[in-house]
Structures are given as C-alpha cells and as structure tokens.
C-alpha positions, 0 to 999 in steps of 0.5 A: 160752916157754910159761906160764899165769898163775894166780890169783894172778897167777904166771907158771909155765912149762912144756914141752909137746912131741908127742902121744899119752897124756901123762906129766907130770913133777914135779920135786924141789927145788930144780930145775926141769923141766929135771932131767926131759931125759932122760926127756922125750927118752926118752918122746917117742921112744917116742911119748908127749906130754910135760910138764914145768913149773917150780914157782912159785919154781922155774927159769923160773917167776915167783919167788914170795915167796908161795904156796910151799905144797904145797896152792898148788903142787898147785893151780897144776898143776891149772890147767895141766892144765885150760889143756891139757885132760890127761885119762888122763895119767901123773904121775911125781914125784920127791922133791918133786915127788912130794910134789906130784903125790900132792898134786895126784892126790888133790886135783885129778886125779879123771877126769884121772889114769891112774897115777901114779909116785913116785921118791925121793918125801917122802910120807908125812912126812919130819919127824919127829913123835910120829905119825912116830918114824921121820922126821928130826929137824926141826932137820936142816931148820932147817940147810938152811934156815941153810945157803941163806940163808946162802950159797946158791951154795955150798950148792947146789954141796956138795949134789949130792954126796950128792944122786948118791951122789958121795960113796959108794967108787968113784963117779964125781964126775960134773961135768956133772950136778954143775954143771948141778944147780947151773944150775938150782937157782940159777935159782929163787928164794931165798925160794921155795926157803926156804919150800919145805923146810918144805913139801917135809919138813913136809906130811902126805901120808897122807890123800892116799895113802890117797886115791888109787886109781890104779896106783902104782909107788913107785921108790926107792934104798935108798942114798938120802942125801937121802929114806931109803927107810925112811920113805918108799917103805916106808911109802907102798906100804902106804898106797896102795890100788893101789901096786908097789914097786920098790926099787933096791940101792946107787942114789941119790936122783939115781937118774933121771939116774945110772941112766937106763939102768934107770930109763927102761925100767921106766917105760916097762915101767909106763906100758905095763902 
C-alpha cells in the first residue's frame, strides 16, 4: 500500500492512480478514501489523475490518539501533496473533508491549487456560538460523542440512516451502501474519530473562505440531516471571493453515492470549466 510518514511519525495512506491534471478527494467522517470509488472511477475514466488519502485516525492510515485537528490534518496533506509534487490540482471535500480541504486551500495550497469543491461541506462553523446563532447546539455533539464511545458499532450502524436520507417517505434502505458505510467507519480509530467531531463542528473556517480565491463551487442538498444547508452552503458562498452555489432539492448529505448520476457530471461540467 502506498503511504508517506509525517512529522510526527503517522502513517497516511493514499491512493494515486493515472495522469493528467489532478482531483484530490477528501473524505467526511468518519470514512475513509474509499467513500470517493465512484467518482475516482468516474474521473479516471475521463482522463484525470486521481487522489484520495485516509485521514490520520481514518481507515487505513496510522490510528492516531494525537494530532486529531484540523490545523494537523491540513498539514498532513500538505505533506502528501509536496511527496507527489500536485500543482493545478482540484480539491473536492465533502462535509469533513471540506472543512479539510478549505483549511488545506487556505493555508498550504498557494501555487498548487486550481479550484476547489465543497459538498456537504462544515464551513464556516456547524456549532453554535454568539457569533453563529444559526449553528447547532453544542450538546448535539457532545451526544455523538456519547453515543461512540459508548457503543460505536452500533451507532455507526443507525448513522447511515439519516446520513442517505434512508429515513425520508419513499427511500429506498439501500443495504450495500449501509453496510459499507459502516465497513469503513469501523476501520478507523475510535479516539481519533472522537476528537474529530470537535474538529469537524467546532473549527472556524470563516477567515479560511475569506482567504481562498480560487473558483469554488459549493454543492449541497437542502434535505440534508446531517450539515443543514442554512448555515453552511449558504453562508460560504458569501464568504468565498470567487464561489457558485449549486443547491440540490430533496438530496441528502450522501448526495455523492446516492445520486452520483448527477453529482458526477456537474463535477465534471466545473472541473472542465
């Protein structure tokens, strides 16, 4: 398997297939690279080298009981990215690894970064404060944090549920993508994917967005149960100096695997644009 070790000693696993201008993928909590197969396939098809790693903590990468932060997280990638010399590269994040790929645009990717995706992304916060009113109660957190520690095979089993809109009149219990939801979840780390629910709903990204200049689009269902799309997409779109926002009626936050009919092309359609 292909990895670099960090600074700090962490192994982090990656995929890197074909050539041509890169797309990177980050993936959300608490999966790993392998939640981006159908659009690796998808892009690799169509001509483009693709790259997906598992965070720290996540799937096949060293579990860490350190380091679970957005600022660490960020700076792991940078690492891979300089190990595979990316330059014009497209960062596409989804709900966590958005959070991650902005934080990683902003910070690392001046002179390495063409455009950047957000889908289900957490930016700008997802917990409430007197500065996001807007933002979900800390203590929903604190329950997900509960309710892992807890009994975390069991909880990532209910999780998909809402995570695909399983749950909505009419859906479909899709129990492939259920089951290999749950696959990688349980892959990674327990202490690593506790610490990073504070990162993934208590990190600020305003200054980040602010930051970027790159063409961003922001994707995201307005049906989404598990980053509302109020106080995401809505709010970053503003933020970002150079942002499209494309919103998706009735579509989950697993909008990437449930509707990758639609999702794919309009990716393609931005990445060629």
């Amino acid at each position: 398997m292909s990895s670099i070790t960090t600074q700090d000693g962490t192994e982090i696993f990656y995929k890197d297939w074909g050539s041509g201008q890169p797309i990177v993928f980050h993936h959300g909590w608490p999966l790993s690279g392998d939640d981006w197969d159908t659009q690796m396939q998808y892009f690799l098809q169509q001509g483009y080298r693709v790259i997906a790693h598992d965070r720290r903590g996540h799937g096949r990468s060293t579990q860490t009981a350190k380091g679970n932060d957005m600022d660490t997280y960020a700076a792991d990638f940078a690492a891979l990215a300089e190990h595979l010399d990316l330059r014009n590269a497209i960062h596409v994040g989804h709900s966590t690894g958005g959070g991650e790929a902005t934080h990683y645009v902003a910070r690392h990717g001046q002179g390495r970064v063409a455009k950047l995706v957000l889908i289900g992304a957490v930016p700008p916060i997802m917990v409430k404060t007197p500065a996001n009113p807007g933002g979900i109660p800390r203590d929903v957190f604190d329950g997900l944090r509960v309710q892992l520690a807890a009994n975390r095979a069991g909880f990532y089993w209910d999780f998909p549920i809402p995570f695909y809109g399983f749950n909505r009149p009419g859906a479909p219990l899709l129990e492939p993508v259920r089951q290999n939801w749950w696959r990688q979840a349980m892959a990674g780390g327990i202490t690593a994917q506790y610490d990073c629910i504070e990162a993934f709903s208590a990190t600020d990204f305003t200054d980040d967005l602010k930051r970027i200049d790159v063409p961003t689009l922001v994707m995201h269902g307005d049906d989404d149960q598990i980053v509302p799309i109020a106080d995401s997409a809505m709010l970053s779109s503003k933020l970002l100096k150079n942002a499209t926002l494309k919103v998706y009626k009735g579509y989950p936050h697993g909008m990437c695997t449930t509707h990758a009919d639609v999702i794919n092309p309009d990716l393609l359609q931005f990445v060629r644009s």
